[in-house]
MOPAC internal coordinates of N, CA, C and O (Angstrom, degrees):
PM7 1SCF
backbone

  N    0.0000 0     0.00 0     0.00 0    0    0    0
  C    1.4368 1     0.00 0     0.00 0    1    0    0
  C    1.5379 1   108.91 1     0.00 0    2    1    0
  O    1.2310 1   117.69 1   -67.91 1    3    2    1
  N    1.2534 1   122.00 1   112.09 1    3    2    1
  C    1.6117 1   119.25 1   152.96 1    5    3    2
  C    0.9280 1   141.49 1   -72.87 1    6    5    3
  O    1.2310 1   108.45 1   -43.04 1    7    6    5
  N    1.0840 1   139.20 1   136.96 1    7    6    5
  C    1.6249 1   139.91 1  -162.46 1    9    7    6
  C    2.1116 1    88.78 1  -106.18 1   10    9    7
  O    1.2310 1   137.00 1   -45.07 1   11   10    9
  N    1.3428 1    84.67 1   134.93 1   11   10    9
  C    2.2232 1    86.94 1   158.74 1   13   11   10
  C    1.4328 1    99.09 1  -125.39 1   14   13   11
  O    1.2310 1   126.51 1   -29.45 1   15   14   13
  N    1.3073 1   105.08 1   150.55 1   15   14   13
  C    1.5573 1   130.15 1  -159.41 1   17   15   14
  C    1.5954 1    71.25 1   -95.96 1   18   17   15
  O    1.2310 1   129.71 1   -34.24 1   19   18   17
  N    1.3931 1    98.89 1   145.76 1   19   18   17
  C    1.6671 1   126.91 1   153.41 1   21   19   18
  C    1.6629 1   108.54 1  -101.00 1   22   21   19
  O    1.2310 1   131.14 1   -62.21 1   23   22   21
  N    1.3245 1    96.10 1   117.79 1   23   22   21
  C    1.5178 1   111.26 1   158.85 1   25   23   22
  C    1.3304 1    98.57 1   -74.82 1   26   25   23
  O    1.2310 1   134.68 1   -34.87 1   27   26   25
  N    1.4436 1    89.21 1   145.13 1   27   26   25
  C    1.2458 1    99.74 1   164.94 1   29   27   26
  C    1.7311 1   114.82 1  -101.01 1   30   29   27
  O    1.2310 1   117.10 1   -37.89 1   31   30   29
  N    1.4199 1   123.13 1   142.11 1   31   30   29
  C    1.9744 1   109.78 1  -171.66 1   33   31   30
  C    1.5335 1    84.34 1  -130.04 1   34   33   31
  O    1.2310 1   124.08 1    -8.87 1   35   34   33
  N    1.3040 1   109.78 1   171.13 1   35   34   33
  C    1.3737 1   144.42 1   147.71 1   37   35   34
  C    1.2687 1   130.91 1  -140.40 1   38   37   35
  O    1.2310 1   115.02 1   -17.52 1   39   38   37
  N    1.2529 1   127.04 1   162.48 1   39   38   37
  C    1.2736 1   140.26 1   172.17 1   41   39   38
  C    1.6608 1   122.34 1   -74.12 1   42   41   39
  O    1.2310 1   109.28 1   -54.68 1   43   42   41
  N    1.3189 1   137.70 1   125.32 1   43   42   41
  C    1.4239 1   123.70 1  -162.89 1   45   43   42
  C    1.7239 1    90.94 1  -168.48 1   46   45   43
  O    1.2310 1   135.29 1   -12.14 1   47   46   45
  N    1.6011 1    88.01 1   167.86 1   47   46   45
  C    1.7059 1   101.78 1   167.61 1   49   47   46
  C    1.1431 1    90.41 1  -123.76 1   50   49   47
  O    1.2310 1   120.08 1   -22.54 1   51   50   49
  N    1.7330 1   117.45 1   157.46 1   51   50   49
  C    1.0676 1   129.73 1   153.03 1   53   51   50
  C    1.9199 1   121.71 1   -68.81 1   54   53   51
  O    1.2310 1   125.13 1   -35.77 1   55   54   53
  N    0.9805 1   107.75 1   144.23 1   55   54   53
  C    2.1767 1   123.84 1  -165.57 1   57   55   54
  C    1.5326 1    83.93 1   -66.41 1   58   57   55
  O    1.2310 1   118.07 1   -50.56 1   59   58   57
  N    1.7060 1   121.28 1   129.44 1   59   58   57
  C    1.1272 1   112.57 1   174.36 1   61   59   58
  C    1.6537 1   115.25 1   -79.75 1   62   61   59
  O    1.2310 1   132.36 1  -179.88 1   63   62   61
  N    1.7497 1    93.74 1     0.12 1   63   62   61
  C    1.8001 1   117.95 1  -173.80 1   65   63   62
  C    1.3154 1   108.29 1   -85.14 1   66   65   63
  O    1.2310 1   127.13 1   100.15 1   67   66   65
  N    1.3619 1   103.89 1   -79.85 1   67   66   65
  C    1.8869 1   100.73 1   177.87 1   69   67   66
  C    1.5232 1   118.14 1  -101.50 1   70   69   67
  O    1.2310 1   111.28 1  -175.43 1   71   70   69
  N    1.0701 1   134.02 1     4.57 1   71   70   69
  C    1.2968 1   127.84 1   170.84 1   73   71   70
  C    1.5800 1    95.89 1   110.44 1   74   73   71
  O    1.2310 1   108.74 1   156.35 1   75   74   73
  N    1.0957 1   138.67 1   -23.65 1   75   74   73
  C    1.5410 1   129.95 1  -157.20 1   77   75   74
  C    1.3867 1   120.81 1   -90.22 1   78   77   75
  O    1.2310 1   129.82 1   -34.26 1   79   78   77
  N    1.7773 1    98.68 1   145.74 1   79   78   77
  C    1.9832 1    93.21 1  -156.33 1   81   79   78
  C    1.5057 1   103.09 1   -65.59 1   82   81   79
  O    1.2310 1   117.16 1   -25.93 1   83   82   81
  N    1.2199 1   123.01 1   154.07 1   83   82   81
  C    1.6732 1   116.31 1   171.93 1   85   83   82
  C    1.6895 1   108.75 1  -131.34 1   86   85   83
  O    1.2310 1   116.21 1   -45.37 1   87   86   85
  N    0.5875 1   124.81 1   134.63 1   87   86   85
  C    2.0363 1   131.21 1  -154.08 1   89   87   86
  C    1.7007 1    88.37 1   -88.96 1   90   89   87
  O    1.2310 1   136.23 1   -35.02 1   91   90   89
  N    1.1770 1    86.19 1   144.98 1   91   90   89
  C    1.2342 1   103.55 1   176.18 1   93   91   90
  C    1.8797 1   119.01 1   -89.13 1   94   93   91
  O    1.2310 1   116.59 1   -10.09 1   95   94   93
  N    1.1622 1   124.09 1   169.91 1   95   94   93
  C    1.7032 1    95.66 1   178.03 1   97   95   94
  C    1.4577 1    78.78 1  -121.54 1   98   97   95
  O    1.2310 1   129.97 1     6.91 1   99   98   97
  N    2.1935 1    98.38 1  -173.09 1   99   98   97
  C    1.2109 1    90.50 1  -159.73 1  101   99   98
  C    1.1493 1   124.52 1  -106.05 1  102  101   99
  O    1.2310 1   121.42 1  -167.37 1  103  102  101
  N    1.3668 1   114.90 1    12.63 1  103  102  101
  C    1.7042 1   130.29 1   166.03 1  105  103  102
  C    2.1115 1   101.75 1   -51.95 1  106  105  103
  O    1.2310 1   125.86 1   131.62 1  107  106  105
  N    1.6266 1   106.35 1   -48.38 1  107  106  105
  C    1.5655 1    78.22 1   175.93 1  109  107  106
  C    1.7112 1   101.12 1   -97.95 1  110  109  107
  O    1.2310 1   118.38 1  -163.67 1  111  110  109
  N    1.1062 1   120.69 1    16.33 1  111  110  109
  C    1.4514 1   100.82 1   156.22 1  113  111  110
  C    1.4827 1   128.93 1   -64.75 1  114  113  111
  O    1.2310 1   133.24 1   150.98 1  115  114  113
  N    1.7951 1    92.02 1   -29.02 1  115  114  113
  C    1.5728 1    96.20 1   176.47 1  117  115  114
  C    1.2756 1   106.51 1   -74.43 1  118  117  115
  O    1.2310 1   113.73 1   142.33 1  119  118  117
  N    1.1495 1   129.47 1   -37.67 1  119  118  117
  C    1.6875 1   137.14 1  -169.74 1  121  119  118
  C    1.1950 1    87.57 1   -55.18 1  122  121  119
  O    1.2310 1   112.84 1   122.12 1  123  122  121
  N    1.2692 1   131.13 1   -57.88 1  123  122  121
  C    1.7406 1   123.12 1  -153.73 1  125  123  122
  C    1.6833 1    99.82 1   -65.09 1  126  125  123
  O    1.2310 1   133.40 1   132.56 1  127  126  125
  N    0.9518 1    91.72 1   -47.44 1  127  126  125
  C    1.9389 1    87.24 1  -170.38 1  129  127  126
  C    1.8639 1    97.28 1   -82.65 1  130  129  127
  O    1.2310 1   114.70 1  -135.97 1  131  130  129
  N    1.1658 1   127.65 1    44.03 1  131  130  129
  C    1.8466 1   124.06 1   170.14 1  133  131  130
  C    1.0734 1   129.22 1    56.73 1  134  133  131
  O    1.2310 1   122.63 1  -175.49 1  135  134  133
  N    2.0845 1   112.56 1     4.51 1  135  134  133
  C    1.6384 1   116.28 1  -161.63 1  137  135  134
  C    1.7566 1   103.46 1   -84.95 1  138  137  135
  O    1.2310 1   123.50 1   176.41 1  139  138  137
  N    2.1019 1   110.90 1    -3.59 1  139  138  137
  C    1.5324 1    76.16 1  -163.02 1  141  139  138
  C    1.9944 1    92.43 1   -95.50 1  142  141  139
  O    1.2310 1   108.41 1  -141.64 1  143  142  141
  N    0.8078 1   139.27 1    38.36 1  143  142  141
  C    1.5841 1   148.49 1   159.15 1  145  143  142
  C    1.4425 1   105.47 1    69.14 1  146  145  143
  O    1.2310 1   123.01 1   155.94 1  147  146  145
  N    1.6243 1   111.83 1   -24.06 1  147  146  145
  C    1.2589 1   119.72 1   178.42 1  149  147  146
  C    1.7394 1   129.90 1   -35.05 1  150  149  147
  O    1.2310 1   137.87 1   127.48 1  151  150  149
  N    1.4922 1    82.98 1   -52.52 1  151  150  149
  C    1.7650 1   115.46 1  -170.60 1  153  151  150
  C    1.2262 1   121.73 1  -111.03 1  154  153  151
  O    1.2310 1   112.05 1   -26.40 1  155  154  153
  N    0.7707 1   132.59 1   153.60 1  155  154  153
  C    2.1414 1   125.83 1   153.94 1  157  155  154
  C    1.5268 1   100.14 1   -65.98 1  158  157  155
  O    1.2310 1   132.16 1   -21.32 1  159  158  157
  N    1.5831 1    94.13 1   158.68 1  159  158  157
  C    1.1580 1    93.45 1  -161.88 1  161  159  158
  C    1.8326 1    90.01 1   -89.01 1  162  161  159
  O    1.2310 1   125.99 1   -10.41 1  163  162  161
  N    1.4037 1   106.09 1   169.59 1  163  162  161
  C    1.8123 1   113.51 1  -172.81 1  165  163  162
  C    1.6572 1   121.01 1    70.46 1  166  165  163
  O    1.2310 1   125.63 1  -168.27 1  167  166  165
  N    1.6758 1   106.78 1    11.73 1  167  166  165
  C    1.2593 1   107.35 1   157.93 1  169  167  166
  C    1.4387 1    96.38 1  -142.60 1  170  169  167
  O    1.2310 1   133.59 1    -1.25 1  171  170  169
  N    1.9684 1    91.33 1   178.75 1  171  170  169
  C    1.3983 1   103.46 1  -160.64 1  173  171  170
  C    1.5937 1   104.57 1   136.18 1  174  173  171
  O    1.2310 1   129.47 1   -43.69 1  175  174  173
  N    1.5905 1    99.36 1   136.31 1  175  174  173
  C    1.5716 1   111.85 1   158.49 1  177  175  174
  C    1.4392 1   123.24 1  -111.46 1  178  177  175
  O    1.2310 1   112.23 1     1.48 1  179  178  177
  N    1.3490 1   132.26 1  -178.52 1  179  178  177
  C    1.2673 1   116.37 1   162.81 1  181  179  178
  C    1.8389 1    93.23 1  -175.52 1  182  181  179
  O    1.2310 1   135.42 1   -16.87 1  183  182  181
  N    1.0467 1    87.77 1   163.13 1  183  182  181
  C    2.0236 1   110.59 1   165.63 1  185  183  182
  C    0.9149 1   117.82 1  -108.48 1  186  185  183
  O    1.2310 1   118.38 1   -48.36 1  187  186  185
  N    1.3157 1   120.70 1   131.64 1  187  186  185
  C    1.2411 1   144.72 1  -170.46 1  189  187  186
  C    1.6855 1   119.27 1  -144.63 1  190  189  187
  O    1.2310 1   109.03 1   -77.96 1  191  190  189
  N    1.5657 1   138.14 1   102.04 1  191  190  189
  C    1.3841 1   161.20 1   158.29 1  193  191  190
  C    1.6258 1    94.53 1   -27.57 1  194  193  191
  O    1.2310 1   120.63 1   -47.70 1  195  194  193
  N    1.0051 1   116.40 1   132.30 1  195  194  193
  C    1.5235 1   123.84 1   151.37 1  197  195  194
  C    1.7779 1   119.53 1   -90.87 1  198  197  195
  O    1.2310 1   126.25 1   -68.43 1  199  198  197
  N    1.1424 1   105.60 1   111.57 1  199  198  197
  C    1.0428 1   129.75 1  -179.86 1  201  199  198
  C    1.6375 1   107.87 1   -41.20 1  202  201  199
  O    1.2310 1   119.43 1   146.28 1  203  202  201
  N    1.1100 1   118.70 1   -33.72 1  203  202  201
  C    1.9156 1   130.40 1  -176.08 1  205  203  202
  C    1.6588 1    99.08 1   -93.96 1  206  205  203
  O    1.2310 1   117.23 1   111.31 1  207  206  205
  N    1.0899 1   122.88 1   -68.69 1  207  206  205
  C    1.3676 1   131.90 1  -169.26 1  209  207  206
  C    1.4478 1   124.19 1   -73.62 1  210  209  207
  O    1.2310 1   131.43 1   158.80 1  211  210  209
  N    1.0967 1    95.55 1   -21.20 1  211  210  209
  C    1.6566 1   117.72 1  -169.43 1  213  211  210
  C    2.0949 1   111.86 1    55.88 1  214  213  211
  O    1.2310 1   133.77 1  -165.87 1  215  214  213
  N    1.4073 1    90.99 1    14.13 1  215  214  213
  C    1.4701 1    86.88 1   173.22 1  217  215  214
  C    1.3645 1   130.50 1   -80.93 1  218  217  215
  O    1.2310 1   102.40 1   -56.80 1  219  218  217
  N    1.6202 1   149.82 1   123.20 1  219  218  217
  C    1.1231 1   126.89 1   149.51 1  221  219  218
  C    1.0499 1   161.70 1   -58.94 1  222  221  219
  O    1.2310 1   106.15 1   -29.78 1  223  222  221
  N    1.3063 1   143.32 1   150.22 1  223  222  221
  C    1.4977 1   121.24 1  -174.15 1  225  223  222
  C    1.4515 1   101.69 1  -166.79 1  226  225  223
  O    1.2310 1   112.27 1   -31.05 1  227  226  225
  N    1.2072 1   132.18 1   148.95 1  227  226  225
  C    1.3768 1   152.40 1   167.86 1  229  227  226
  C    1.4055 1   109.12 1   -51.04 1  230  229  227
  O    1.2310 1   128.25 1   -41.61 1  231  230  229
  N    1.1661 1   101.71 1   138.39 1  231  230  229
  C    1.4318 1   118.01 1   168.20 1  233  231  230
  C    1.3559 1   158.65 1  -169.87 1  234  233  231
  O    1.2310 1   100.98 1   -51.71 1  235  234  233
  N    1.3745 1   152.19 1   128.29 1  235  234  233
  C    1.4022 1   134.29 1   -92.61 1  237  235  234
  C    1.4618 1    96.07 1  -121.75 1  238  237  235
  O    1.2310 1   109.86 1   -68.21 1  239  238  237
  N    1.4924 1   136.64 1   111.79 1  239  238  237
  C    1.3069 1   115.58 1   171.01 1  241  239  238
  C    1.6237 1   143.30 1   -22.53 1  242  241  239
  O    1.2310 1   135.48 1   159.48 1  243  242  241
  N    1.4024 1    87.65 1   -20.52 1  243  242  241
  C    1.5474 1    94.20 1  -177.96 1  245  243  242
  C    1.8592 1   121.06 1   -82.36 1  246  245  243
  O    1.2310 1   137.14 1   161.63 1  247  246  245
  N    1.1506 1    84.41 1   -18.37 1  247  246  245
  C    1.9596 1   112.15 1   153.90 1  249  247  246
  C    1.4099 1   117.65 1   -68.74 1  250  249  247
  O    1.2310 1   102.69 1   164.74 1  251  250  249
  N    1.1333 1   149.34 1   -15.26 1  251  250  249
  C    1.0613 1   147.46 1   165.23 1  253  251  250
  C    1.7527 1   108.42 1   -85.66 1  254  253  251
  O    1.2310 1   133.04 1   -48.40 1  255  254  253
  N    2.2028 1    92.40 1   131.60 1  255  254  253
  C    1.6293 1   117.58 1  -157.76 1  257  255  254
  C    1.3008 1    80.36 1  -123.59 1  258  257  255
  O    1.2310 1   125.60 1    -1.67 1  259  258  257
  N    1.2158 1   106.85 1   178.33 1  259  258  257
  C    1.9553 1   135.80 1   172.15 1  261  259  258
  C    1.9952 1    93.41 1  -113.48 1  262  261  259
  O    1.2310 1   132.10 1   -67.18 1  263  262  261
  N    1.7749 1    94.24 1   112.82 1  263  262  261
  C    1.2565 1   102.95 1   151.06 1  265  263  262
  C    0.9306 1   125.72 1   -98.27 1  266  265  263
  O    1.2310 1   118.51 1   -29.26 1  267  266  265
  N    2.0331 1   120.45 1   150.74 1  267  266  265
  C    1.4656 1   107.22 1   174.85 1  269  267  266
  C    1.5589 1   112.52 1  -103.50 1  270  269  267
  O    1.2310 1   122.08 1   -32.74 1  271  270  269
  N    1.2688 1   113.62 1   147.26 1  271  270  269
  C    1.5809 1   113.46 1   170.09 1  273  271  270
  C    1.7403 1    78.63 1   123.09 1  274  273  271
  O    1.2310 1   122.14 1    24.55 1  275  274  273
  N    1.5539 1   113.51 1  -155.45 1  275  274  273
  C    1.8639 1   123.35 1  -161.70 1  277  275  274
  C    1.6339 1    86.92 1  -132.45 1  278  277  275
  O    1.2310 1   132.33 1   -32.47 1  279  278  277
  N    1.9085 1    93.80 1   147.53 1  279  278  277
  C    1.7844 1    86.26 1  -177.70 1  281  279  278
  C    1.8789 1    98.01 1   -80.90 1  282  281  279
  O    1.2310 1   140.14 1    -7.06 1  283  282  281
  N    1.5727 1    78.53 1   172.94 1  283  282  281
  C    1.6587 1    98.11 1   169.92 1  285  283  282
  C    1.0108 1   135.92 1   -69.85 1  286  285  283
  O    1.2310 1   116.15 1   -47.79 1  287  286  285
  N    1.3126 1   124.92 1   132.21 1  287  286  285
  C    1.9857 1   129.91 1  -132.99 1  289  287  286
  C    1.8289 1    77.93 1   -83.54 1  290  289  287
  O    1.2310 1   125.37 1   -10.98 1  291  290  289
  N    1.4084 1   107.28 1   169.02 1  291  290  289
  C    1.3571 1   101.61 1  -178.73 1  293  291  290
  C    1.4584 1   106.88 1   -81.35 1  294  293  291
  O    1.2310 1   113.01 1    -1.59 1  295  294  293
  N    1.5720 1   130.81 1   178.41 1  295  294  293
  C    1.0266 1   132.62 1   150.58 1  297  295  294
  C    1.4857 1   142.78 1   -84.30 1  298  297  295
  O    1.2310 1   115.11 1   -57.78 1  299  298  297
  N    1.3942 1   126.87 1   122.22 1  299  298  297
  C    1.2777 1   117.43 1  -159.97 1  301  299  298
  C    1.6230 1   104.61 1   -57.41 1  302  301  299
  O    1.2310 1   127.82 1   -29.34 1  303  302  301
  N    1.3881 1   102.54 1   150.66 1  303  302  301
  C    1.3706 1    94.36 1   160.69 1  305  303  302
  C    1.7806 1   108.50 1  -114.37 1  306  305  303
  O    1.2310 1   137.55 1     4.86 1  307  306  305
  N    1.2943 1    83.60 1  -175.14 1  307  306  305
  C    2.2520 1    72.27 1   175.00 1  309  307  306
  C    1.4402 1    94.02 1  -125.19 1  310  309  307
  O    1.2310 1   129.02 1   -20.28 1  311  310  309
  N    1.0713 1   100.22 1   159.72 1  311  310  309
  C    1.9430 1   126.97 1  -124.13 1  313  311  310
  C    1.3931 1    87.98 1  -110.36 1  314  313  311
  O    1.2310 1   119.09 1   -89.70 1  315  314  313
  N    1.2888 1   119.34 1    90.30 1  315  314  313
  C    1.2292 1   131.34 1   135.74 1  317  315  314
  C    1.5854 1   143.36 1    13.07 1  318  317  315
  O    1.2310 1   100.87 1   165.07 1  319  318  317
  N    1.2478 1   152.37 1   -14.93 1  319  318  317
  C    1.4182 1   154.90 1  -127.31 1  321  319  318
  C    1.8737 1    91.46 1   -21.18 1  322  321  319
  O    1.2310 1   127.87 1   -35.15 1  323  322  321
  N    1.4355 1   102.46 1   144.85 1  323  322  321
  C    1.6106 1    94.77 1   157.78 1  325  323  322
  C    1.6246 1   109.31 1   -95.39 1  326  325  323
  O    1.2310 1   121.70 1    -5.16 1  327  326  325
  N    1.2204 1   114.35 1   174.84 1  327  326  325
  C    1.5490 1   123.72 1  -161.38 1  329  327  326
  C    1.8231 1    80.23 1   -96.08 1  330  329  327
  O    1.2310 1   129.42 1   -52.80 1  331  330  329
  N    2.0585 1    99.45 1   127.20 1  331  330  329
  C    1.1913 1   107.23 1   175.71 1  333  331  330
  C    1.6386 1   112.13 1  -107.26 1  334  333  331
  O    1.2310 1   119.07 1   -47.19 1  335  334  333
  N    1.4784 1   119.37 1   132.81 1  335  334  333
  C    1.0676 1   105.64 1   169.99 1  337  335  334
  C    1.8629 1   135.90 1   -58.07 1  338  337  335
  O    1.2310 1   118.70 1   -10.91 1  339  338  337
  N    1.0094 1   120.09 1   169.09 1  339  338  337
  C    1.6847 1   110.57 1   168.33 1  341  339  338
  C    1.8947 1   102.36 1   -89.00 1  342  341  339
  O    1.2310 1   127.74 1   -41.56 1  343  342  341
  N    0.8140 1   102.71 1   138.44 1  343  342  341
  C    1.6924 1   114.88 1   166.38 1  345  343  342
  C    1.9501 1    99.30 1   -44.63 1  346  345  343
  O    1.2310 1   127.99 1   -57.80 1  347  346  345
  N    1.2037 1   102.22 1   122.20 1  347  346  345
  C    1.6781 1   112.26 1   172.16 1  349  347  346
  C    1.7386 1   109.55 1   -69.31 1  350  349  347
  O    1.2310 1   127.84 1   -57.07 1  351  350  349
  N    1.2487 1   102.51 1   122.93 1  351  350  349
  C    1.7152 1   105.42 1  -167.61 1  353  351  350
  C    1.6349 1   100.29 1   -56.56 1  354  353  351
  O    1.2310 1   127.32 1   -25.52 1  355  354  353
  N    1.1562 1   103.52 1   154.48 1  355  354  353
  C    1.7160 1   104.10 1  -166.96 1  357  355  354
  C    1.8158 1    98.47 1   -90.42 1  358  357  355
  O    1.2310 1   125.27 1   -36.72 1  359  358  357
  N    1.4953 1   107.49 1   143.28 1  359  358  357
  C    1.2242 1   121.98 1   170.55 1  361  359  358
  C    1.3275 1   138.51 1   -77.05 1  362  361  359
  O    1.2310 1   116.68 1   -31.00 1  363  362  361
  N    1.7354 1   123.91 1   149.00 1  363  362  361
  C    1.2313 1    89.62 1  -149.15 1  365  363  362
  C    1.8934 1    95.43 1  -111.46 1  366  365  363
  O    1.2310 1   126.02 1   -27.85 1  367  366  365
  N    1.2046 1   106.04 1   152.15 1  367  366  365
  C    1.3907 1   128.95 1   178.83 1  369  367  366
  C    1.6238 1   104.92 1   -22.59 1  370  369  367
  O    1.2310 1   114.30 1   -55.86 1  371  370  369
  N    1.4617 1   128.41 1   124.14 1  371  370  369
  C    1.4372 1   117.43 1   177.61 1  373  371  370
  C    1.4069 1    90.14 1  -109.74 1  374  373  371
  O    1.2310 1   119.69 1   -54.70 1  375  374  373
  N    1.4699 1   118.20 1   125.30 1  375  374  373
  C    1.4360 1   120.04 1   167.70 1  377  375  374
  C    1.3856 1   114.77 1  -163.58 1  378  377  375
  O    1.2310 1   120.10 1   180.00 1  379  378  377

């Protein structure tokens, strides 16, 4: 009996920044195959973050390849605080 290894693939564009594959999700997976009704199917743009560079950039369905192996987990970033305001001193009754 033989066993066959499953690759594992995904769907991705290559970073027009550093070269590295970046997975696509599957809102334009549906676009690519015509399910989101929006578009015809085989067109379409979209943005997409590089997972390595953290750069964005546009990009054309027709750019999207089959990688083999699992994409790259994202990178943490470190967590920001947002800038909190102070509570506005309360006003006083005009009467």
């Amino acid at each position: 009996m033989t066993q066959e290894t499953m690759v594992q693939q995904y769907h991705g564009v290559v970073c027009g920044y550093c070269r590295q594959p970046i997975p696509v999700s599957g809102i334009v997976e549906r676009m690519v195959r015509g399910e989101s009704g929006s578009q015809e199917p085989g067109t379409g743009v979209f943005n997409l973050r590089c997972r390595a560079c953290e750069k964005e950039k546009q990009y054309r369905i027709t750019e999207i390849v089959e990688f083999d192996g699992s994409p790259r987990p994202r990178a943490m970033r470190t967590h920001v605080p947002l800038m909190r305001h102070e509570p506005k001193a309360a006003r006083a009754a005009h009467g």
